[in-house]
C-alpha positions as CSV (number, residue, x, y, z in Angstrom):
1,X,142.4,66.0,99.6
2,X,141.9,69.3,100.6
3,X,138.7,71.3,98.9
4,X,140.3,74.4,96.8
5,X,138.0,76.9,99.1
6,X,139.8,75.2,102.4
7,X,143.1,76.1,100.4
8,X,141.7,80.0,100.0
9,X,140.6,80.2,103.3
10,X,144.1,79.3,105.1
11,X,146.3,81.7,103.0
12,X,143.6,84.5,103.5
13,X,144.1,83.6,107.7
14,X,147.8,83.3,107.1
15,X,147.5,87.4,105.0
16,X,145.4,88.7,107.9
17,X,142.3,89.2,106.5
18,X,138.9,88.3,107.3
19,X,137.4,85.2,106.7
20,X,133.9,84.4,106.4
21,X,131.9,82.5,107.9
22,X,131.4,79.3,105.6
23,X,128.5,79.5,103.6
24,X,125.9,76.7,105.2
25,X,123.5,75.9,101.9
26,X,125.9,73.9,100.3
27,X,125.8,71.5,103.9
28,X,121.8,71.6,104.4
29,X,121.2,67.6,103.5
30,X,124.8,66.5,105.8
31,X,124.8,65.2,109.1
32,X,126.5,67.3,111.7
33,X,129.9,65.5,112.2
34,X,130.7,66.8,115.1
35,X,129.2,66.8,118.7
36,X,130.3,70.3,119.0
37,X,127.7,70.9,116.1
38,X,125.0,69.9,117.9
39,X,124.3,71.8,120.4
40,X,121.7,74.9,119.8
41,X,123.2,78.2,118.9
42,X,122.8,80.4,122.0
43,X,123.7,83.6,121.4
44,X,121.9,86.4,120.6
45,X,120.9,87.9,117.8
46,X,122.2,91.7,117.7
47,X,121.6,94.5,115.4
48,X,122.8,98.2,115.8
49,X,120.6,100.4,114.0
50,X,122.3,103.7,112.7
51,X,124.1,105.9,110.7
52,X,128.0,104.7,110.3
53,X,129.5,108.1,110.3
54,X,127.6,109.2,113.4
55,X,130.1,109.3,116.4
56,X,127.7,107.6,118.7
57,X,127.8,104.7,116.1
58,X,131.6,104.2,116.1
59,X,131.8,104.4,119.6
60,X,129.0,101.4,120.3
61,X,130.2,99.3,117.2
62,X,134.3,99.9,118.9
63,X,132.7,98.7,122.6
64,X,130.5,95.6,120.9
65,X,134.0,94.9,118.8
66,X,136.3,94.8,122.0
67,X,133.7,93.1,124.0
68,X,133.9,90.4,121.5
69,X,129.9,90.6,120.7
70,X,129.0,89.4,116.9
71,X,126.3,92.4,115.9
72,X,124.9,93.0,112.4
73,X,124.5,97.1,111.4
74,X,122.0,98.3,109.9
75,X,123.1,101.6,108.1
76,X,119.6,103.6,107.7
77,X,120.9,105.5,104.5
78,X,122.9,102.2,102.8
79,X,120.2,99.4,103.7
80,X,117.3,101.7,104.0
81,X,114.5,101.2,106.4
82,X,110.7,100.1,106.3
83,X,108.1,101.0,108.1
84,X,107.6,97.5,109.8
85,X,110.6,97.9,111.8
86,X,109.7,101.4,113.0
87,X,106.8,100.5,114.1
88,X,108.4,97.2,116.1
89,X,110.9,100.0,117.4
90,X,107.4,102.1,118.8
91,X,105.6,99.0,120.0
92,X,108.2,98.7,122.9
93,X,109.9,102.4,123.1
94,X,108.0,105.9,123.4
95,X,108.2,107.6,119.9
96,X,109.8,110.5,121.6
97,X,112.7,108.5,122.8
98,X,113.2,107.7,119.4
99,X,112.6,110.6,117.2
100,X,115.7,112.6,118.0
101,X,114.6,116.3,118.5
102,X,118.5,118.2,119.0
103,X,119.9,117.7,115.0
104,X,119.9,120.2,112.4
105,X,117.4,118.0,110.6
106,X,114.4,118.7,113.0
107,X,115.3,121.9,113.7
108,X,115.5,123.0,109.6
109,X,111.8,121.4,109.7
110,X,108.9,123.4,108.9
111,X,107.7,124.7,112.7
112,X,104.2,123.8,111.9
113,X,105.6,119.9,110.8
114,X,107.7,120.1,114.4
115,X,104.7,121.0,116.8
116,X,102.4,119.0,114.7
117,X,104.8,115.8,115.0
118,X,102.8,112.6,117.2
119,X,102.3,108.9,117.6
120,X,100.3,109.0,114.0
121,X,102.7,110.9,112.0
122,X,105.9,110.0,113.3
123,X,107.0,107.1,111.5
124,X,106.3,108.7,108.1
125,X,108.2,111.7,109.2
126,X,111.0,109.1,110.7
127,X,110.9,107.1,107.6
128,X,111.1,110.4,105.0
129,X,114.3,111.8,107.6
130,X,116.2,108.8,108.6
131,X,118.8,111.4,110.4
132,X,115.7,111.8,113.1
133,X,116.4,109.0,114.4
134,X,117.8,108.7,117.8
135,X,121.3,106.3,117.8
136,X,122.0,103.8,118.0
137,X,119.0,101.6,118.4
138,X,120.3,98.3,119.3
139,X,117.7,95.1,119.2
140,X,119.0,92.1,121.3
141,X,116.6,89.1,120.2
142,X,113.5,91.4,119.8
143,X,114.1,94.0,122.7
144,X,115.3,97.8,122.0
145,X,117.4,100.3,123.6
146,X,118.2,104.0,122.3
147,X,121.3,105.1,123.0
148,X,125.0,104.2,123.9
149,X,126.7,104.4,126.9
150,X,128.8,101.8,127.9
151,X,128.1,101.1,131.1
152,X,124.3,100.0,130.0
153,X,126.0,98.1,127.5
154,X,127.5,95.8,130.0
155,X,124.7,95.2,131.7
156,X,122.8,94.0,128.7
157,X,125.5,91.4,127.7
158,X,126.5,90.6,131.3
């Protein structure tokens, strides 16, 4: 006998839409079944780090979407942001990389915040003005890159 979620899951497949992946607490005392199950997950763990209406966004999360790459987003104004993960992001990338100096939000910043911006103050300032924030920052398993273009893209998940 078929379970009623099985049931739900094939008509939303025959609709079109999406279908999650099955939830796995309800399976954490089984067996794997299969020998297909037991081989270690291998792929990497991807987050894009950004603002969903920012061009830059779209275009990475379109290219990771036709390149078939599974990636979690992290939307800065809907999830929010703490300053752990900053501070990861500055452990491996220069915080002038990261705090992005061309939007209007820097530039309608007090002059005396801008020139007194550094290492110490930044991730307050980063953490108070999310929209500083270069994009995308994209972590794949623990390492960061700033930035989209496709072409470094490719090279990454080559």
């Amino acid at each position: 006998m078929t379970h009623w979620s099985e049931k739900r899951r094939s008509r939303r497949k025959a609709a079109g839409q999406f279908i999650p992946i099955p939830d796995q607490r309800y399976n954490k005392n089984k067996q794997a079944s299969s020998p297909a199950n037991n081989h270690k997950d291998t792929r990497a763990l991807v987050t894009l780090y950004g603002i969903k209406n920012c061009d830059t966004i779209k275009k990475a999360r379109n290219w990771l979407s036709d390149n078939a790459i599974d990636c979690r987003f992290h939307d800065f104004r809907a999830d929010g942001l703490d300053a752990a993960t900053v501070e990861n992001w500055l452990h491996q990338l220069d915080w002038e990389i990261v705090l992005n100096r061309r939007g209007t939000t820097w530039r309608k910043l007090d002059p005396e915040v801008q020139t007194g911006t550094n290492r110490d103050n930044v991730v307050a300032l980063l953490l108070e003005h999310p929209a500083m924030i270069k994009r995308p920052i994209l972590d794949v398993d623990g390492k960061f890159t700033v930035g989209f273009k496709a072409e470094q893209y490719q090279a990454i998940f080559k």
